[in-house]
N, C-alpha and C positions, 0 to 999 in steps of 0.2 A: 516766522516759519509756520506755515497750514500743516500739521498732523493728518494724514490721508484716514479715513477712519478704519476699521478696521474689518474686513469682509468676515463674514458670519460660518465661514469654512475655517478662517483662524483661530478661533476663539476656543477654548476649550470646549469638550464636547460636555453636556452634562443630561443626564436622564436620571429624572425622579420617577421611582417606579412606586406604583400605587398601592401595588399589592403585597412588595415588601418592603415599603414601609422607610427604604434610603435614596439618597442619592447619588448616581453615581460618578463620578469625575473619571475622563478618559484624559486619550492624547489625539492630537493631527497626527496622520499618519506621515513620513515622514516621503513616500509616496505623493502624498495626496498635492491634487494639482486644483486650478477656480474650476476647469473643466469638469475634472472627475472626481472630485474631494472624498477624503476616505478621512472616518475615525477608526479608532482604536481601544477597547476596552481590555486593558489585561488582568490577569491575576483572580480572574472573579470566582471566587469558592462559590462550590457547586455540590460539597458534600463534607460530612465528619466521618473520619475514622475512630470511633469509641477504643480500639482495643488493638494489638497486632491480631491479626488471621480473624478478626471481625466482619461483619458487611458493614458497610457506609451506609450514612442517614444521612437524607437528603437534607441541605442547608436552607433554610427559609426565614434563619433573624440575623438580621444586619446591622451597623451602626447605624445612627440616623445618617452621618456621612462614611461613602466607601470611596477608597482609594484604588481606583482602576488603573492607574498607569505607571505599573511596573510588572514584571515577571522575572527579573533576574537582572543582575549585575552586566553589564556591556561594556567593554572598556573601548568607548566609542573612537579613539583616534583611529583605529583601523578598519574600521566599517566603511565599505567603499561607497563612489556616490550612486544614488542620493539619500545612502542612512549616513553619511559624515553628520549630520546634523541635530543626531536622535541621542539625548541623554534617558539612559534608565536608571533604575537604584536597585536597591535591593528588598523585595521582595517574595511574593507568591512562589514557595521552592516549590522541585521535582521530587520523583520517588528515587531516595538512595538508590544506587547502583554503582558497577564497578564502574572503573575508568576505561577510556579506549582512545584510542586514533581516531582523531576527527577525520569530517567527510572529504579532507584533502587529498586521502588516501584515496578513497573513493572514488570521487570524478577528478582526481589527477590538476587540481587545482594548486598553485603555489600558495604557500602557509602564512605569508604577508596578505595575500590578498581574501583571507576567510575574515572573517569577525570571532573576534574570540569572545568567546562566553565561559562563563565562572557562575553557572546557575545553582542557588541555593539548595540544598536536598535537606528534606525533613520529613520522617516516616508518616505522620500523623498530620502534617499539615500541604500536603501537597494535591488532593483534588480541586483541582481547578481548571479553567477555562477562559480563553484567551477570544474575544467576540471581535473581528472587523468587519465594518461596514460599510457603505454610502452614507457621506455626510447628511443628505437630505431624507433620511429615510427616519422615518417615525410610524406612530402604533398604528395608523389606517396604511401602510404603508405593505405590509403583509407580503413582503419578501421572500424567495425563497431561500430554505435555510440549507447550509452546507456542513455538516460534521466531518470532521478530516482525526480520522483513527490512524495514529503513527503506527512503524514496525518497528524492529532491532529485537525481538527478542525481550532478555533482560534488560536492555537500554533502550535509552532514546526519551523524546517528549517533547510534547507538543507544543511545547515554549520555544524549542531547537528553533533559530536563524531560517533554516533552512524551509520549514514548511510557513514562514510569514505570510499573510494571507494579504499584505498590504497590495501587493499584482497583479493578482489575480481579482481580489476585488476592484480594483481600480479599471481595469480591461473590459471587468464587467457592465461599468458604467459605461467607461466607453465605447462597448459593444450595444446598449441602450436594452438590454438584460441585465440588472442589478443585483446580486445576489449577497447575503452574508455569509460568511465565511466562521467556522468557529473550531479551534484544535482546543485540542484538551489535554489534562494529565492524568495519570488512573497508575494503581499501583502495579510493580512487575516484581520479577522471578519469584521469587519464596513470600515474599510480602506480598503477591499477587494472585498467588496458584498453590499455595501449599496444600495438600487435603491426604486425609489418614480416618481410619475411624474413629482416632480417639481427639480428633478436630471435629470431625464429624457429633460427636456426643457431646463436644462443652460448643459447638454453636448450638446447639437443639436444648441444652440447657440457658444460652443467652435469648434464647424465642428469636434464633435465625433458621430460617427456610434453608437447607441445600447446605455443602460444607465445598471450601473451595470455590474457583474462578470471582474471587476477590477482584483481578480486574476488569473482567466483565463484567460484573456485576457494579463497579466505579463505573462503566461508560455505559449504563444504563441508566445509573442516577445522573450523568450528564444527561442524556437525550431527556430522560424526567422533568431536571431541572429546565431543559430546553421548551419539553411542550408546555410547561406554566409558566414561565417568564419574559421568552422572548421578543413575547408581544410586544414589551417595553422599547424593544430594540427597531422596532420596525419589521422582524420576521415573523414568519406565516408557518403556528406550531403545527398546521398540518398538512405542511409541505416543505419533510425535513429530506434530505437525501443524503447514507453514510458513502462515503469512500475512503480508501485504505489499503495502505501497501506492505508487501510482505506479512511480519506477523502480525499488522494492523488488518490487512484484506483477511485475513484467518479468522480474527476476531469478526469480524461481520459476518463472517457464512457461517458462525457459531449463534452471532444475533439472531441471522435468518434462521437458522434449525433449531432456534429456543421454543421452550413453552409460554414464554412471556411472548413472545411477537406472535404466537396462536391467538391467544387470546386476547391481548389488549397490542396491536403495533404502534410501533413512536417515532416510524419513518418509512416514506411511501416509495421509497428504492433505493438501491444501493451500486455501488461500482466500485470493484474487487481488482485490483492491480494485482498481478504477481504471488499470490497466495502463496505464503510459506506455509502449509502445511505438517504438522505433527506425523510420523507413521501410525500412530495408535492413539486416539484419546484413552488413556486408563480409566479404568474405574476407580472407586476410591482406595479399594483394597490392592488393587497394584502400584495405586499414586504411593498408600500407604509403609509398604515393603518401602519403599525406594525413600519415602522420609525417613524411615526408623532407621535405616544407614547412615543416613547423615544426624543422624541426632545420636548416634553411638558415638560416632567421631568427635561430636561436640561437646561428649556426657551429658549429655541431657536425655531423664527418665520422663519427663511428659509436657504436658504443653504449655503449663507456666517454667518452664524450666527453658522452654524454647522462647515463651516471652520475654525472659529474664536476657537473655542473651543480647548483648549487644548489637548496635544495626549494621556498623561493621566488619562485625564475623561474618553475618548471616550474607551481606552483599560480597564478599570478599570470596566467597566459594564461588560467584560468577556462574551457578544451576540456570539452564534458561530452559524453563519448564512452564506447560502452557496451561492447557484447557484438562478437566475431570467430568467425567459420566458420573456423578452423583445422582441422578436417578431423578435430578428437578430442573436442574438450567435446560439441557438438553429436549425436548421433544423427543415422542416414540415416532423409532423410525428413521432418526435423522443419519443412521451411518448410509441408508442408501443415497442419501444426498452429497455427501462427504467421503464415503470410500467405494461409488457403484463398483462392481465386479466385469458386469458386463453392458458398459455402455452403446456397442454398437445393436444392440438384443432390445434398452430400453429406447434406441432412435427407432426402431423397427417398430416399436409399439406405438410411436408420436398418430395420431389421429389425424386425416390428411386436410392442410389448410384447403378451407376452401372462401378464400379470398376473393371478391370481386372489385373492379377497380368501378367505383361510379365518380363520374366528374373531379375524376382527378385523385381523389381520397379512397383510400381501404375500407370496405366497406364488413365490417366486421363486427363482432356483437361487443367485445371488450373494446374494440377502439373506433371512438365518435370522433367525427371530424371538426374541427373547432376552428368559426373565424376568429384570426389575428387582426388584434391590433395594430395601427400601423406601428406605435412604438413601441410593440412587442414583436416587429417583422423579424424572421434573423435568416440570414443571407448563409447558402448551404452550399461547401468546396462544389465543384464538379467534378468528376471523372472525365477522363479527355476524349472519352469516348461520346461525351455528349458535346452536344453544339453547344456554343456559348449563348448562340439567340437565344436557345430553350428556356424557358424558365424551370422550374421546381416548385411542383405545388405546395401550399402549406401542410406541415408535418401534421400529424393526427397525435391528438392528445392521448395519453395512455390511461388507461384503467383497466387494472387487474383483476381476474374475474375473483380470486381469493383476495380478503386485506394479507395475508402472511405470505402470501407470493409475489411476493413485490417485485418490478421491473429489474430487470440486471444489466448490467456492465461488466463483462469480464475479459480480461485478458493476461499477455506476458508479453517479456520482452526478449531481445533475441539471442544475445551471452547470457542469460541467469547466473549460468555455471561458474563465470570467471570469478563470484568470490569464492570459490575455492580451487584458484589454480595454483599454486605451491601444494596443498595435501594431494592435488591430483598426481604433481612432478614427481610426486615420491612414490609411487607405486611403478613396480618391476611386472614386465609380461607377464612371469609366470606366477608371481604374486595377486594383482590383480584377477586371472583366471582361477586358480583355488577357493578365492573369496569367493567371487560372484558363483560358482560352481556350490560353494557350500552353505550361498544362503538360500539360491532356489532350491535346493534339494531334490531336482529332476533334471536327468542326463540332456535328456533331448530338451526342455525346457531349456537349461542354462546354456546349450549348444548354439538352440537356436537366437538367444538374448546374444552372446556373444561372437554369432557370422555376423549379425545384423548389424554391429557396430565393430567389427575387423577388428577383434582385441583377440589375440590366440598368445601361445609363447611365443611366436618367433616375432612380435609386431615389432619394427624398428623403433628403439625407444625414445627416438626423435618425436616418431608419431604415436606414441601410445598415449602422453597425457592430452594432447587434442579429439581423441577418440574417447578415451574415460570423461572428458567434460562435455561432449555429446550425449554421452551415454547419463551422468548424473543432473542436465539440463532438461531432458526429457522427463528421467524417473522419477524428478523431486517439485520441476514448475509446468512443463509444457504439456505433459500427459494429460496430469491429474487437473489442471486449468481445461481441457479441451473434455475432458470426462463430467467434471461438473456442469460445465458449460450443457450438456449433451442432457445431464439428467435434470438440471435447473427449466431447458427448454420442453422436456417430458412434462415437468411437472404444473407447467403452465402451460397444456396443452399446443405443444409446438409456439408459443409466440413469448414475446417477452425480453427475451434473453438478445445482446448486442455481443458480439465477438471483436475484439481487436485485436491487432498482432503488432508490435513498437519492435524495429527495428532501425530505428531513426540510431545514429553515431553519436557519441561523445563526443561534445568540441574539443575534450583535453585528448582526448582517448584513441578518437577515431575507430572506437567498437564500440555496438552497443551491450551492456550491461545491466545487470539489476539496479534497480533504482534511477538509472538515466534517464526516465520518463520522467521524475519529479525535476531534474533541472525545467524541463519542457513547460510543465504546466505551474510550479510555483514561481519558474521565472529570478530564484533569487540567487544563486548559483556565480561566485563570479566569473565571466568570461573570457578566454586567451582574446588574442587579437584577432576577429574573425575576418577574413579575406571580403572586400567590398564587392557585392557582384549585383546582379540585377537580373531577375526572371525569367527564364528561357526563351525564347518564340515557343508561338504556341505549334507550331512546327516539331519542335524538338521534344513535346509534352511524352511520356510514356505514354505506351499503350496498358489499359488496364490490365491486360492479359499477359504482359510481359512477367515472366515470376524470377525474382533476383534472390537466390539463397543470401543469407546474411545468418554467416558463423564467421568465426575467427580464423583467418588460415596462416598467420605467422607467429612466430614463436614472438616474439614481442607483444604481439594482441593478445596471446594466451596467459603468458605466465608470469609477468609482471620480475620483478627485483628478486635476486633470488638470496634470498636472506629465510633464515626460521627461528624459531623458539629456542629458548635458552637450553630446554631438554634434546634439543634435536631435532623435533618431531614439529613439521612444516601447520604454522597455525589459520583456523580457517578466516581469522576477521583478516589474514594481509591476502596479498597477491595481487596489489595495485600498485607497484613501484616501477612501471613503465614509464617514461617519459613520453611525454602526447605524439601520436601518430601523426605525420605530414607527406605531402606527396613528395615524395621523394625528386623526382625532376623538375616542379615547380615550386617547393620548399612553403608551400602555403598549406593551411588544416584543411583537414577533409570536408567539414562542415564551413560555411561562409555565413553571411548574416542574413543571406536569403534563403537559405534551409532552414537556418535555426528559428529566423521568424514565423516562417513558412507555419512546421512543423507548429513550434508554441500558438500559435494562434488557433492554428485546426484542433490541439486537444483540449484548448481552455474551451472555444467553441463549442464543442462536442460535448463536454462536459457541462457546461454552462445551460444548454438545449435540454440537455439528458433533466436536470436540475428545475427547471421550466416545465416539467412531464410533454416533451416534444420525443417525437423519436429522433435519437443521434444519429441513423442511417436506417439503411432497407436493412430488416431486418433478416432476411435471406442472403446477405451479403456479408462480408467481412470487411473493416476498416483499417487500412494500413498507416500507420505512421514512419517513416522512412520507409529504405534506407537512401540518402543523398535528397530529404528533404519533401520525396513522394507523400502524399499522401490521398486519401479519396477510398471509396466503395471497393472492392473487389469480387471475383467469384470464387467459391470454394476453390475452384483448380488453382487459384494464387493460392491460396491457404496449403493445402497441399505442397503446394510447390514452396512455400518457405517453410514449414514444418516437416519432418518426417515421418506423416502419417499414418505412409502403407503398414511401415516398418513399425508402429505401433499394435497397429490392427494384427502383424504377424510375430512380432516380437516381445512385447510388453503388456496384452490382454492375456494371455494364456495363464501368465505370472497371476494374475492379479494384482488391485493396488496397496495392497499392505506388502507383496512380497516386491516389487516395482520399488518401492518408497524407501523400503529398508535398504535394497542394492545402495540406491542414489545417495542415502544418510554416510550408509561406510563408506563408501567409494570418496566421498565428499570430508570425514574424517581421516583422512589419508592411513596407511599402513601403519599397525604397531611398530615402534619403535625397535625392537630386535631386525624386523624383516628389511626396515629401513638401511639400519645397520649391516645387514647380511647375518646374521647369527640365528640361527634358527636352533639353537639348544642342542643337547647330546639325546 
C-alpha cells in the first residue's frame, strides 16, 4: 500500500522566530481547506501581569520551544461541522469573571448546537493572543494585520468560539486578499479598571505612569507586542487595523483619544461596531469614591488589603466598570471627541471638499490613487442603480493627513435596544415619565424628549415598552454613534470617516439585534435551516432610494420570555427567550441562505478592503447591510429614513450627550423594584 505523502498545508505549522529566540508549534485550522489553507497559533502570552492593579510588561523570553495550540478546554463532541474534528487541551486561561448565559440566548440558537467551552481563568496568567493566518504566508509576506477587541463588559474574550478567526481568514484567501486575523485577552471589571488615589500613589511608587485602565493598557502591549513580532508571522507591523464591538469598539475610540496614539501610533485605522459607551469617564477621584464603597463592603482598609482578597470575591460582585481620566491615557481634549455637545454646529464647521474626479480617481491631497494589482483586484457590490456594464474604478489608497487620525469605520445596528427588553417591560407610563422628567431637569426639554417618542401617562401599555426601546436605542448606540461619527469626520477635515447602518435580520430571530453583525462577519454562529433560494432578477433589485425602516414592531420581536431575576427586578443580560421569528403563511425564516450569504460576504468584503487601506465605499455615502439581505451605497436620505434623525436634531441635542446617555442607562436598568411592585412608600 503507497502512503500518498503528505501536503505541506497538513503538517503542523511551525515558526521559529529569530528575535525571540523559540519556536513556535501551531495547529491546521480545522477550516483550512488545499485551496485556502489557514493555520492557527493560540495561546501565545503577550504580556506579564507582576501584581493585581499593576500595568503589564511586555513578554519578550520564551522557551526555546512554545506550545501554540491550545487556548482552553473544548469538549469537541458538540462542535458542529467542520470543528467536529478540532481537539484542544487545556491551556492559555481568560481573566476571571463572572458566569453568564452563553450566546444561545443571544442569537436564539439551540444549546446542543453551540460548542461548549470550559475556558481556564487565571488573574495573572491570562494576557494572550490567539494569531490565524494563511498557511502560506511567511516574514516577506507582510500581510495585513487585524486586531479583533472583544465587548461584554466584565466578560467575554477573545478565545470565545465565537469570534474564531478561522473564516474569516479562510474567505480572505479565497477572496485573493489574505489577511491575519488576531483576538486577544486583556484583563476586565475590577482587575481591569479599578483606579482611586490611593491606586494611583502605590502605582507611582511601582514607577507606573497613570493609575487605572489596566485593560487598555493589556491591548496595548498586545498591539506592542504586534508591531515587533509579527513579522514572524507573515504580518505587516505597519499595517495593523483594530476593530471591535460594543465595549470592545469603546475601547478603540479610547485608543484613538489616547496620548500614546499622539505620539507613537500601533495601528493605521480602526472600525467601531456599535460602541457601548460609558455616560461619564470618571476621573480618578470619582473612580475613587465609588472604590472605597466597595472596599468598606469588603473590609478592606487599603490596597494590599484589596490585593489580599480573593479573585473570587472581587469577580463575584459582577462591577462592570470601564475607562478613568487619570490625566495620562487620555489626550487633552479628547471629551470633544467622545461626548461633542453640539454636533450639527461642528458639521457646519467641516471645511467644504473640494474634490475633483480626474480619470476616474479623487483627486485629493490625502488620497493618491494607487495601481492595483491584478491579484490585489477586489470586485466592489453595486447599487442597482448602476448598470452592471459599468465598471468601478480602482479604490484610492488612504492616507491620513495626521498618523493619530486614523481612517474610520463606524456604525450600529438596528435593535441595539433589545438587550434590554424585560427592564424596558417593567416600566409603567406614568413611571417612566417622572424619571425621564427628573433626569433632564427641564420642563420643555423633557416635554419635548418625550412627544418625540409618544411616552406620556396615558401611552397603552401594550405600546410603551416598544417606545422606551426606541427611545433607549437612540440615547445609548445610535445617537452617540452618528455624533462621533460627525466629529471624527470634523476632525479629519470632512474625509476619512465610512458610516454604516446593519440592519440585516437574525436567522434565529428574524430582528436585528446587538451583536447580529458578528454572526455575519465571523461566520461561526450555528445556523437554523435556512430556506434554499437563489438571487432575485435583476428586475426585482431595490431601488437605492427605497428607505425600509427596520424596528421591531411585535411583541414577540421586542420582548423576548418573560421570566426575571430572583429579586423581581427584570435582568438586563436576558430578554432573548423568543423562539426564531418565521413567516408565518409560508412557515420558513425570514433570512434564506441567499441573504445570509449575501449579507456575510459584503461585510467580510468591506472589511477586508477597509484593511488593505482601499476605501470600503464613497465616502459621502452610507453603507447598508440588510434588511432582507440589501445591501450596497446609499444616500443620506436612506440614512435618515432608517434612523430617526430629525427627531434627534429636535429632541436629543438640546439635552446634550451626558444628559441623553444617562435617560438611556436608567431607562435600560428598568424601574426600582418598589415602583415595579406598585408600592411607592408612605
Amino acid at each position: 500500500m503507497v502512503t500518498k505523502p503528505a501536503s505541506p498545508v497538513d503538517v503542523q505549522p511551525i515558526i521559529c522566530h529569530d528575535l525571540l529566540h523559540t519556536t513556535f508549534f501551531g495547529v491546521v485550522h480545522p477550516l483550512s481547506t488545499p485551496e485556502a489553507p489557514v493555520h492557527q497559533f493560540r495561546g501565545v502570552r503577550y504580556a506579564s501581569v507582576p501584581a493585581r492593579f499593576r500595568q503589564s510588561k511586555l513578554c519578550t523570553s520564551y522557551f526555546p520551544a512554545t506550545d501554540a495550540t491550545r487556548f482552553g478546554y473544548v469538549d469537541c463532541g458538540i462542535w458542529p461541522a467542520p470543528f467536529s474534528d478540532c481537539t484542544f487541551g487545556i491551556s492559555s486561561p481568560i481573566c476571571p469573571q463572572p458566569s453568564f448565559g452563553g450566546v444561545e440566548e443571544l442569537f436564539g440558537s439551540s444549546i446542543a448546537a453551540i460548542p461548549h467551552e470550559d475556558l481556564r481563568q487565571d488573574e495573572f496568567d491570562c494576557l494572550n493572543l490567539n494569531i490565524t493566518r494563511p498557511a502560506h504566508a511567511h516574514r516577506e509576506s507582510r500581510l495585513p494585520v487585524m486586531i479583533w477587541i472583544h465587548g461584554g463588559g466584565n466578560r467575554g474574550s477573545g478565545s470565545h468560539w465565537l469570534y474564531d478567526g478561522g473564516s474569516f481568514v479562510h474567505r480572505s484567501v479565497q477572496n485573493g486578499k489574505p489577511v491575519i486575523l488576531v483576538t486577544i485577552n486583556f484583563r476586565l471589571g475590577l482587575l481591569g479598571f479599578a483606579s482611586s488615589p490611593a491606586l494611583r500613589d502605590d502605582s507611582r511608587n511601582a514607577g507606573d505612569d497613570g493609575v487605572g485602565n489596566y485593560g487598555l493598557r493589556d491591548q496595548r502591549r498586545a498591539m506592542e507586542w504586534i508591531n515587533k513580532f509579527i513579522y514572524a508571522f507573515g504580518g505587516d507591523p505597519t499595517n495593523v487595523t483594530l476593530f471591535g464591538e460594543g465595549t470592545g469598539a469603546a475601547d478603540i475610540l479610547c485608543h484613538l483619544n489616547s496620548s500614546s496614539n499622539e505620539s507613537r501610533p500601533l495601528f493605521q485605522r480602526a472600525i467601531v461596531q456599535s460602541a457601548t459607551l460609558d455616560c461619564d469617564i470618571p476621573s480618578v477621584s470619582s473612580a475613587g469614591w465609588q472604590l472605597s464603597k466597595l472596599m468598606c463592603s469588603l473590609h478592606a482598609h487599603n490596597v494590599e488589603d484589596m490585593r489580599a482578597i480573593p479573585v473570587d470575591t472581587l469577580v463575584s460582585l459582577a462591577l462592570t466598570i470601564r475607562a478613568t481620566d487619570d490625566g495620562v491615557f487620555l489626550r487633552k481634549g479628547w471629551k470633544d471627541s467622545l461626548y461633542p455637545e453640539e454636533p450639527d454646529e461642528c458639521e457646519a464647521r467641516l471645511p467644504r471638499a473640494t474634490h475633483r474626479v480626474v480619470n476616474g480617481h479623487l483627486d485629493v491631497p490625502e488620497l493618491h490613487a494607487l495601481q492595483h494589482s491584478p491579484h490585489h483586484h477586489h470586485r466592489y457590490l453595486r447599487s442597482s442603480s448602476r448598470s452592471p456594464s459599468r465598471s468601478r474604478s480602482p479604490r484610492p489608497r488612504l492616507h491620513p493627513h495626521h498618523e493619530s487620525h486614523q481612517p474610520l469605520i463606524i456604525g450600529d445596528c438596528g435593535g441595539e435596544s433589545l438587550l434590554w427588553s424585560l427592564p424596558a417591560s417593567g416600566w409603567t407610563p406614568s413611571g417612566a415619565v417622572r424619571r425621564i422628567r427628573a433626569i433632564c431637569q427641564s420642563l420643555n426639554k423633557s416635554t419635548a424628549l418625550l412627544r418625540a417618542y409618544d411616552i406620556n401617562p396615558y401611552t397603552p401599555a401594550d405600546e410603551l415598552p416598544d417606545r422606551i426601546l426606541e427611545l433607549i436605542n437612540d440615547a445609548r448606540f445610535a445617537w452617540p454613534t452618528e455624533c462621533i461619527a460627525k466629529t471624527a469626520r470634523h476632525e479629519r477635515g470632512g474625509r476619512m470617516v465610512w458610516r454604516y447602518i446593519f440592519d440585516q435580520e437574525s436567522p434565529s430571530r428574524g430582528t436585528p439585534h446587538h451583536a447580529v453583525d458578528l454572526m455575519y462577519l465571523f461566520d461561526n454562529v450555528p445556523l437554523p435551516n435556512l430556506a434554499t433560494s437563489t438571487a432575485p432578477p435583476a428586475s426585482f433589485e431595490l431601488s437605492p432610494e427605497i428607505s425600509r425602516p427596520c424596528t421591531p414592531s411585535t411583541p414577540e420581536m421586542v420582548y423576548g420570555s418573560d421570566s426575571s431575576s430572583e429579586d423581581g427586578r427584570a435582568s438586563p443580560d436576558y430578554g432573548f427567550g423568543c423562539p426564531p421569528v418565521v413567516d408565518d403563511e409560508w412557515g420558513v425564516p425570514i433570512v434564506d441562505e441567499w441573504s445570509y450569504s449575501r449579507v456575510r460576504d459584503a461585510i467580510q468584503s468591506r472589511w477586508i478592503a477597509f484593511a488593505y487601506g482601499e476605501s470600503p465605499w464613497s465616502e459621502d455615502k452610507v453603507y447598508v447591510f440588510g434588511p432582507e439581505g440589501e445591501t450596497g451605497e446609499r444616500s443620506l436620505s436612506i440614512f435618515e429614513g432608517r434612523r430617526r434623525v430629525r427627531l434627534w436634531k429636535d429632541a436629543l441635542e438640546p439635552l446634550g450627550m451626558q444628559v441623553v446617555q444617562k435617560v438611556g442607562m436608567e431607562l435600560s436598568n428598568g424601574p426600582p423594584l418598589t415602583t415595579k411592585l406598585g408600592y411607592t412608600g408612605s
